[in-house]
C-alpha positions in Angstrom: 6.0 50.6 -19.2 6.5 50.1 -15.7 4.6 52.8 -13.4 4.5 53.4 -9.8 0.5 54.4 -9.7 0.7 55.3 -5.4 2.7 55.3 -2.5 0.2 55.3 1.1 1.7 55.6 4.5 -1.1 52.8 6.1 0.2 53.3 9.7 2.3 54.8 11.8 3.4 53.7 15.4 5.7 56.5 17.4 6.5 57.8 21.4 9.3 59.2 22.2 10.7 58.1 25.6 12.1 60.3 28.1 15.8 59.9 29.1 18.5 61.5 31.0 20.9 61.1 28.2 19.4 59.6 24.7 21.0 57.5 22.1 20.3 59.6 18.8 21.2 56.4 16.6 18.7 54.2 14.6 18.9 50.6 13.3 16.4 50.6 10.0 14.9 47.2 9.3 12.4 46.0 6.9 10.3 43.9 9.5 7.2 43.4 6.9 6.8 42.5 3.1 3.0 41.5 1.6 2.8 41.4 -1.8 -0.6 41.2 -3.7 -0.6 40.3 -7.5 -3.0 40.5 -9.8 -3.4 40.6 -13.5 -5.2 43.1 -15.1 -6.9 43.8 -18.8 -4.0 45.1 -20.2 -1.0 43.9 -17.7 -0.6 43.3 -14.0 -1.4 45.3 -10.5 1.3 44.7 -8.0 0.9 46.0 -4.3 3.7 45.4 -1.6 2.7 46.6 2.1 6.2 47.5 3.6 6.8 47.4 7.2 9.7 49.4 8.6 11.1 49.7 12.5 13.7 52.5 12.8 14.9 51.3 16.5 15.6 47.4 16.2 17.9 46.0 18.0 18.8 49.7 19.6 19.7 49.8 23.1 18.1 52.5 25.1 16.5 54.1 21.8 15.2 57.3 22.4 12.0 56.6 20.4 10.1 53.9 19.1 9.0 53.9 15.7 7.1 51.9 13.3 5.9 52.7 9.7 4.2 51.0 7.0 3.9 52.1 3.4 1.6 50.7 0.6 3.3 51.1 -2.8 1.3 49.7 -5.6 2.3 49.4 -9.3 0.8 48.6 -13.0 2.4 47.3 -16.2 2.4 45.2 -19.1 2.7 41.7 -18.8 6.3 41.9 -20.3 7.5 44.6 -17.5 6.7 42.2 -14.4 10.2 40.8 -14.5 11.9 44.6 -14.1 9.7 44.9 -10.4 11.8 43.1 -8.0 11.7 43.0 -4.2 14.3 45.0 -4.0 13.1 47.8 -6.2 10.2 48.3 -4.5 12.3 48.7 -1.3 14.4 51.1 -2.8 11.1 52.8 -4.1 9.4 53.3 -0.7 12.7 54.6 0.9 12.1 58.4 -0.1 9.2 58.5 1.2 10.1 56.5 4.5 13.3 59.4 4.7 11.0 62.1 4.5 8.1 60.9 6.7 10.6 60.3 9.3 12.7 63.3 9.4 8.9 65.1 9.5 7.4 63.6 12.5 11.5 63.7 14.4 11.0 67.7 14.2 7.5 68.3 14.7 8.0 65.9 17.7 10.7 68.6 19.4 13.9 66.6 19.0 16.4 67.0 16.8 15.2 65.9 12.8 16.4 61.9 12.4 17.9 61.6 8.8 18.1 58.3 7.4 21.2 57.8 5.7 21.5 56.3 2.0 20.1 53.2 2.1 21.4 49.5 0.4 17.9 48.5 -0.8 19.2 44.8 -1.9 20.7 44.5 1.4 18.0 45.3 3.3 15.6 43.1 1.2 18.4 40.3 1.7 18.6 40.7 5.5 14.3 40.6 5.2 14.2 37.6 3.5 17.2 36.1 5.8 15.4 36.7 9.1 12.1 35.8 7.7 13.1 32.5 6.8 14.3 32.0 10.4 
């Protein structure tokens, strides 16, 4: 069995610019991937430090913003092939959706909901750019 033992937020970097007239929009990217393996007495501990930037590429943004979440699994040695990138990306989206729309409305602007999310795409577009 395949178990998701914790999900940390290890940093967080956010200001909010002042503007006349603010773009609202976001551009999520996954900027950061680390992955730490390790085998265990009765499996495998897998750790992947995720790195996300909300405002990439966004013109004007009205914020800048930065998170990184430690997610960190166990298993039998037979479950390692279910954990792909990708899953883990799709794991540590929830948590990225709700941490963000948190510190949007405690911050006095209007909440910033991340839309649904193509966790393989975004891994693909990761591993595209980091190859670059």
């Amino acid at each position: 069995m395949l178990n998701l033992e914790s999900a940390l937020l290890i940093s967080c970097a956010f200001e909010q610019k002042p503007q006349k007239d603010p773009q609202r929009f976001y551009n999520l990217s996954l900027e950061g991937y680390a992955p730490v393996e390790k085998e265990t007495e009765d499996g495998f501990q897998y750790s992947a430090m995720l790195t996300f930037n909300l405002m990439k590429g966004v013109r004007h943004p009205l914020m800048k913003f930065k998170c990184s979440f430690l997610l960190t699994y166990n298993g039998k040695k037979e479950d390692r092939a279910k954990l792909k990138e990708h899953i883990v990306v799709a794991h540590a989206i929830p948590y990225l959706r709700e941490f963000v729309s948190n510190v949007t409305m405690r911050s006095g602007i209007p909440p910033l909901m991340i839309a649904p999310v193509n966790a393989p795409r975004l891994w693909q577009d990761y591993s595209k750019d980091s190859k670059k």
